[in-house]
C-alpha angles and dihedrals in degrees: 000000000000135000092274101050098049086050088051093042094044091044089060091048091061094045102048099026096092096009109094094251112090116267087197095055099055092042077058106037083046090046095049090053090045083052087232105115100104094052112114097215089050087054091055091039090054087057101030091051083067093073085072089055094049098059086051096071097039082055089048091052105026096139095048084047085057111034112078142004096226086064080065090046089053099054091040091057098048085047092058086081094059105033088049086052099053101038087053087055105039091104088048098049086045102057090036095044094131098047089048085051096043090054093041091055092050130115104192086059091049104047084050096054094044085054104044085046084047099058094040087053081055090068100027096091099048080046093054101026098123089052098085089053095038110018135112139278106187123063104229120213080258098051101040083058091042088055087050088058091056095049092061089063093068078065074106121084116240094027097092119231086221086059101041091045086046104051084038082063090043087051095057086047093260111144128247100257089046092047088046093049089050091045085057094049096041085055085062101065090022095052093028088055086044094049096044084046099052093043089055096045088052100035092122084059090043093051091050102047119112127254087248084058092043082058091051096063097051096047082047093053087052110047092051091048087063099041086047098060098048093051092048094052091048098040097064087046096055087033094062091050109031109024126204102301080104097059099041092056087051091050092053091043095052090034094053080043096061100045096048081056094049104042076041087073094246111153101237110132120067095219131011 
């Protein structure tokens, strides 16, 4: 991987990251393309470039990180969801690993799940519409774990963890803005455990890289922090008065793309 891949790559991680689009899908769908998926170091790139994500929530939101300890409670326990799951499949994951890489590299899986989430953002805002003149304000111990279920479910690649948090809030009468905010501050201990997982697990790889590749990540890192927090600051903004019929309609679109080009013949995913 070269410079311009990681900044492309990078650049796609702060877009998509807390947009409801997969940012996943379309780090898989880049680094295919780039014919760069195999690659080991692209692989840990793809996981270690969300620590620059991360810090641009926590910079978004610096006064709520730092104003209670029942705002702690509240993501621990909608992380609960997702850290029990992972931790009940880990053997799993661990004796099937290349099946679980093969289907997270593949595209077929991801231009399915960015149609099927497309068509269901169509809806979302006719589902939920009284939310935004009745809903709620406040995440509840409940809803925060409710919100953690649903975020299990972005587990597949292609479904978006930012969609699936943020209907799981529609769904417990939150409003857009609130279910998108606690979207935002659920990525930081879910992405931060994923990133410090995947370095360690790849920590032989880590202690041999170069000091160009070492670069890389930190340019990486970078690069997505900033795109990050502009995303972050526009997306709440066009959220509130537009809703998510947009990006349903550019999930479908990518997502029908992809799967002209692959039933086409062309040659886009590496396995599968």
């Amino acid at each position: 991987m070269g410079y311009l891949e990681a900044i492309i790559l990078a650049i796609i991680e702060g877009l998509t990251e807390f947009l409801p689009v997969s940012s996943t899908g379309h780090m898989i769908i880049a680094s295919t393309f780039m014919d760069i998926a195999s690659d080991d170091f692209t692989k840990l790139f793809t996981v270690a470039i969300q620590f620059g994500a991360i810090l641009s929530v926590v910079l978004v939101y610096f006064n709520k990180f730092f104003q209670s300890i029942n705002f702690y409670v509240k993501l621990f326990v909608a992380f609960i969801p997702t850290g029990i799951l992972g931790l009940l499949l880990k053997d799993y994951v661990d004796q099937l690993k290349d099946y679980v890489d093969q289907l997270l590299e593949n595209i077929w899986v991801v231009a399915i799940s960015l149609l099927l989430g497309g068509i269901v953002l169509l809806f979302v805002d006719k589902w939920f519409e009284k939310n935004e003149e009745e809903g709620e304000e406040e995440v509840s111990y409940k809803t925060g774990f409710l919100i953690g279920v649903f975020q299990s479910i972005a587990m597949i690649p292609g479904v978006s963890r930012s969609a699936a948090t943020i209907i799981g809030g529609l769904t417990q009468k939150l409003t857009r803005k609130t279910a998108a905010e606690f979207s935002f501050f659920l990525a930081v201990p879910t992405m931060f455990a994923a990133t410090v997982k995947s370095m360690w697990d790849e920590r032989d790889l880590l202690m041999e890289s170069s000091n160009s590749e070492w670069i890389i990540l930190l340019v990486g890192n970078i690069v997505a922090f900033i795109v990050a927090y502009l995303a972050i600051k526009s997306f709440i903004s066009f959220l509130s008065k537009h809703g998510f019929k947009v990006f349903g309609y550019y999930r479908i679109a990518l997502g029908l793309i992809l799967l002209i080009l692959l039933i086409s013949g062309v040659e886009l995913a590496m396995v599968g």
